[in-house]
Phi, psi and omega in degrees: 000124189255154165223084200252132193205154160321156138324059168157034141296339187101021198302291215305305152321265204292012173263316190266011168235010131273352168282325180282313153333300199272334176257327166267321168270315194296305179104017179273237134229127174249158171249128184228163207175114220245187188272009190203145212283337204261328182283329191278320155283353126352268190321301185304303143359266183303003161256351172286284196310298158357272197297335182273354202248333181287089207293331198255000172256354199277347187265010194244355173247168179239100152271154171222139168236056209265105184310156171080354187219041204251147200197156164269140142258110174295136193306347194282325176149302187312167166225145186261110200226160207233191208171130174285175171275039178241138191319322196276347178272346184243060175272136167102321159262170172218108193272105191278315180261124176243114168249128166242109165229168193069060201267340163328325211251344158278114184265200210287330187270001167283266204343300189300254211327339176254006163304293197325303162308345142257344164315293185297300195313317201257054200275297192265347183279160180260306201264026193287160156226159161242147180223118120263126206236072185207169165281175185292183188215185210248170158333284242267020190252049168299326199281335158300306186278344182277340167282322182273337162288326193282319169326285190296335165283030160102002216286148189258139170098031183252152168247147187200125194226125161214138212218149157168190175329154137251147204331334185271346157262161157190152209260061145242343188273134158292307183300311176331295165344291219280325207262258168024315209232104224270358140314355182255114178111354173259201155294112160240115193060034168093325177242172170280115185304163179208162184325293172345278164350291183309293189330301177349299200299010185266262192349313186256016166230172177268136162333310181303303197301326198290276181328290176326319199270317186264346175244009225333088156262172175236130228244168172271312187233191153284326171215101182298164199238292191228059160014118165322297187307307178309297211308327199274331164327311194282022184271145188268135201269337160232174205212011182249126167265156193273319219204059214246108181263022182202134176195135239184121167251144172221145168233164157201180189232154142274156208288358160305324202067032181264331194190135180222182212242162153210112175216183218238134181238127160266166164246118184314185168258031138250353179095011171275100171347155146229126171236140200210130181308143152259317187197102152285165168137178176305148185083184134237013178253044161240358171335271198312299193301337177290316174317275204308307197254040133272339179283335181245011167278304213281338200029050204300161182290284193237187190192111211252157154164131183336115202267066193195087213111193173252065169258351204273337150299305140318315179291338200252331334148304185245018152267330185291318180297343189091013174249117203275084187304172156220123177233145178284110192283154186327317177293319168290341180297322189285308158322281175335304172310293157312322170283332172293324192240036165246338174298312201315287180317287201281359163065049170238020172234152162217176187206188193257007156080032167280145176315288191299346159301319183303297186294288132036271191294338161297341206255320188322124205198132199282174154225202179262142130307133170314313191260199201266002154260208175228143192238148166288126226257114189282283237283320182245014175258157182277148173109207154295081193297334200299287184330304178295331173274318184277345173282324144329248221316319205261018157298292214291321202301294210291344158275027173285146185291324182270024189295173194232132200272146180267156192281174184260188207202106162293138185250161158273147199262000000 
């Protein structure tokens, strides 16, 4: 059973009245589990205080809160019991009922493992369920979506209920809300909830999370850095430059080395960067040759790249070639990185509006610099980073001033 819901729906409700169900009518034993072993006793907790408080439920339970071991027990038979997220906290039992909630915050290979491990614990039950439970996830919440796409594409014997925006709404919009967000128009906390009501929290969130949390849609990150919507605003309306005296190669690797990027930056006839993937894919050992042999079609003003990571191989790879890299030491790197997401804000960049660029600059997330600003972090931004770094490097080199102008170099748009 998948439930993917909004905030102020009632997840938190309906995991503790199928626990309860299932444990007092059924006579069964649930296992429940949040994205963190302190968030799951939290949660549970807060179904003790439920239950001691419930004249027709506080004499029919037993609690114990004995660490490592903690359960409600219903007179029925069943027990309500928390648990970390680990394969290894459910060694020894056989759990007919498992709830994970809040599955967004697992990724993929946590999930699988503690799938794996409950599968085999629930072997011999007849009567098993797994409740996956959550609001929507970032990139790295595969493990959630990858389970709700096979659902919903049919998979047999999963049920999958999920409710939020669709592209075509916004959830900025109050009508928009109330028809999206199946919490609006019930009770909550004492009062009836309302569009409004939701609306509130875009204030009190980063615009990514609000959308994960309150539309559940699915985000690149938790907080963007640089908004989907701006970035696809900036897309060039040509991809021919008319008049183009600076043209810039730029490259970069991800910090994996699974894949790196190249792309080629002109300055419009408004004084603007234009940036455009030239050449992508897996691996890096068609990089260097690819590099060298645009330095020698294109005979670009430069030919960029970062003095850092593992591009530096490469960069040593196409010196060796005879081609004369300009690579950016951390502090201009780190400039360049400020000044890239100072174009952003003023709609003074533009790009060629490919998905892979999109997700690249989307996923980006900064670190600290050897100097006293911040450079954008390949190790800890999402996705692919390599697209997103070499348009850095080649935004900053062609809007130099002392760049040496170049003959011009036709693209295909």
């Amino acid at each position: 059973m998948i439930v993917s819901v909004p905030r102020q729906t009632g997840k938190t409700t309906l995991i503790r009245a199928v626990g309860t169900h299932r444990c007092l009518v059924c006579g069964r034993d649930v296992f429940y589990t949040a994205q963190t072993a302190k968030d799951a006793k939290e949660r549970w907790t807060d179904l003790v205080k439920v239950l001691r408080v419930n004249d027709a439920l506080r004499d029919r339970v037993k609690v114990s809160l004995r660490g490592g071991s903690e359960q409600v027990a219903f007179q029925g038979g069943g027990a309500f019991r928390v648990f970390a997220p680990t394969p290894e906290s459910l060694h020894g039992y056989t759990p007919p009922t498992v709830c994970i909630d809040e599955a967004f915050a697992l990724s993929g290979a946590k999930g699988e493992l503690l799938m794996g491990a409950i599968g085999p614990a629930q072997i011999t039950v007849t009567d098993k369920q797994i409740w996956i439970v959550s609001t929507a996830g970032t990139a790295e919440s595969t493990f959630l979506h990858e389970w709700i796409d096979r659902a919903v594409e049919g998979m047999p014997r999963v049920a999958v209920f999920v409710w939020g925006a669709t592209d075509e709404q916004d959830p900025f919009n109050p009508e928009h809300i109330a028809a999206f967000h199946p919490g609006v128009g019930f009770p909550l906390n004492g009062k009836v909830l309302t569009a409004h009501d939701v609306l509130e929290q875009a204030d009190r969130n980063s615009r990514a999370e609000y959308e994960r949390a309150y539309a559940n849609r699915r985000t690149v990150t938790l907080s963007h850095l640089i908004p989907a919507e701006r970035w696809r605003a900036l897309e060039a309306e040509t991809l021919t430059p008319p008049d183009l005296r600076r043209v810039v190669v730029s490259y970069d690797v991800a910090p994996d080395r699974q894949s790196a990027a190249i792309l080629a930056t002109w300055i419009d006839d408004q004084g603007h960067p234009v940036t455009k993937i030239a050449q992508a894919g897996p691996g890096i050992s068609w990089l260097a040759p690819a590099v060298a042999a645009l330095d020698r079609d294109w005979r670009p003003a430069a030919t960029a790249a970062v003095d850092n990571g593992p591009v530096l191989e490469v960069t040593e790879q196409l010196r060796a070639l005879g081609v004369d890299v300009e690579v950016l030491k951390e502090r201009e790197f780190a400039t360049a990185s400020g000044a890239f997401l100072s174009r952003i804000d003023h709609g003074s960049i533009h790009h060629d509006g490919s998905d892979l660029l999109e997700l690249s600059v989307t996923g980006l997330v900064t670190r600290s610099a050897v100097s006293d600003g911040v450079a954008f972090s390949r190790r800890h931004s999402i996705g692919d980073s390599s697209p997103a770094v070499a348009a850095v490097v080649g935004a900053w080199v062609a809007a130099r001033d002392d760049l040496d102008t170049a003959p011009m170099v036709r693209f295909a748009s």
